[in-house]
TORVO-709965 format. One record per residue: z negated, y, x of N, C-alpha, C in turn. Coordinates in steps of 0.05 Angstrom, whole numbers, padded with zeros to 5 digits, always signed. Each point is the difference from the previous one (the first is absolute). Last residue first. Example, Ala and Ser with C-alpha at 12.3 -4.5 7.8 and 13.67 -1.06 7.14 Angstrom:
-00142-00045+00257-00001+00024+00016-00014+00022-00015+00001-00115+00006+00000+00024-00018+00000+00024+00018
END
This chain:
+01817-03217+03536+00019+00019-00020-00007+00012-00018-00079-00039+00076+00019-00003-00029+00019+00015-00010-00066-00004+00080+00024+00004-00009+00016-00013-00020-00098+00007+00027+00021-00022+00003+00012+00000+00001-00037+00072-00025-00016-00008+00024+00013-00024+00012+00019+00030-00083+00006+00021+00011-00003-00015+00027-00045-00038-00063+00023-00015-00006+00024+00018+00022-00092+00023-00023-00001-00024+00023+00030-00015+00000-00012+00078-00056-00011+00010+00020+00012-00025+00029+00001+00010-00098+00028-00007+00011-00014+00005+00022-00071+00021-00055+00013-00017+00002+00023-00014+00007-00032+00087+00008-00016-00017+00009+00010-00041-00003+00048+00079-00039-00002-00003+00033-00013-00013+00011-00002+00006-00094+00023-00011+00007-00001+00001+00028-00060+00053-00035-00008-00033-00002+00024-00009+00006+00002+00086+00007-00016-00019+00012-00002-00023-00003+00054+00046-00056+00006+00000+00015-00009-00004+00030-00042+00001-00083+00015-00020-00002+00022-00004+00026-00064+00079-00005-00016-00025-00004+00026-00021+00003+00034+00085-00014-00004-00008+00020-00020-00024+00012+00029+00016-00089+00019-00003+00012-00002-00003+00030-00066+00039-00058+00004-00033-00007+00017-00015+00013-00011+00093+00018-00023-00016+00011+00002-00027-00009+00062+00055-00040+00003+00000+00021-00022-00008+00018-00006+00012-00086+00026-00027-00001+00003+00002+00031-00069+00059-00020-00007-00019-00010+00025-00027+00002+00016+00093-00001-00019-00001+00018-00006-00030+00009+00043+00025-00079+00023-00001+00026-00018+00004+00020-00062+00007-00079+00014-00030+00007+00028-00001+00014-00051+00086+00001-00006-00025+00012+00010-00024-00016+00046+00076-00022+00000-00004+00025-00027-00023+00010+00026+00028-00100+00015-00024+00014+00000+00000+00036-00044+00074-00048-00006-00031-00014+00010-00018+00015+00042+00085+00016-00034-00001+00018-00008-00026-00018+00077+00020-00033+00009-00001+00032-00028-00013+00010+00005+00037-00078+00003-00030-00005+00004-00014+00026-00028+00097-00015-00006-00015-00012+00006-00029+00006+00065+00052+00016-00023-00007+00023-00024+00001-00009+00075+00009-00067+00004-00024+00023-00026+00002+00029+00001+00052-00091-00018-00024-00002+00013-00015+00031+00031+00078-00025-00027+00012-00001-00017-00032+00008+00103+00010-00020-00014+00009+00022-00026+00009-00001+00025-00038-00076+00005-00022+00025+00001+00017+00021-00018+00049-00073-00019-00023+00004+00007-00023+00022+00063+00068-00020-00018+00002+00007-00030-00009+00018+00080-00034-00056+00011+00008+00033-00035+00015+00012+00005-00022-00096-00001-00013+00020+00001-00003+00028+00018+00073-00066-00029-00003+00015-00005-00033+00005+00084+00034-00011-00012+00022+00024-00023-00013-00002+00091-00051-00036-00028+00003-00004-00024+00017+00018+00096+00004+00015+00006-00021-00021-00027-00004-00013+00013+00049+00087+00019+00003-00025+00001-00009-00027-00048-00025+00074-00020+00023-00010+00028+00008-00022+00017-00084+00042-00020+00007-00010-00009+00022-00023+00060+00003+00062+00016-00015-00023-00024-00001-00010-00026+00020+00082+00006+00031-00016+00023-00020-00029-00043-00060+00050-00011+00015-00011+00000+00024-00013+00063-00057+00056-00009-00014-00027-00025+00022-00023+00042+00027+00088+00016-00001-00014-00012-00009-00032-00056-00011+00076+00004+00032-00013+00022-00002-00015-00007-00085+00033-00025+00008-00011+00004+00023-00007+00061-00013+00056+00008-00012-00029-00027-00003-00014-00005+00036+00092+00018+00017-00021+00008-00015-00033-00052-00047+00072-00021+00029-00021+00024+00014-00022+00036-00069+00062-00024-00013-00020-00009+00023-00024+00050+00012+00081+00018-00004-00022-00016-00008-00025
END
């Protein structure tokens, strides 16, 4: 449902300004491939923190704690 209102938006887009519409399809994967390592990157940070949190509730697990 996502894409279709994205294509919706864009052909309003291309209606309303073509060589914007353009440029924005020429530039999104462009921007895609930039922004993939830092979503590379939130997700290694994410899994780090999600270690450390295990490790530390670890001995509290072990005891049974609620």
């Amino acid at each position: 449902m996502k894409v279709i209102g994205i294509f919706l938006l864009w052909c309003l887009l291309l209606a309303v300004c073509w060589p914007l519409a353009l440029l924005a399809l020429f530039l999104a994967p462009i921007v895609w491939l930039v922004a993939l390592p830092f979503r590379l990157l939130g997700v290694c940070v994410g899994a780090t923190f999600a270690l450390i949190k295990a490790l530390l509730f670890f001995p509290a697990r072990l005891l049974g704690a609620p």
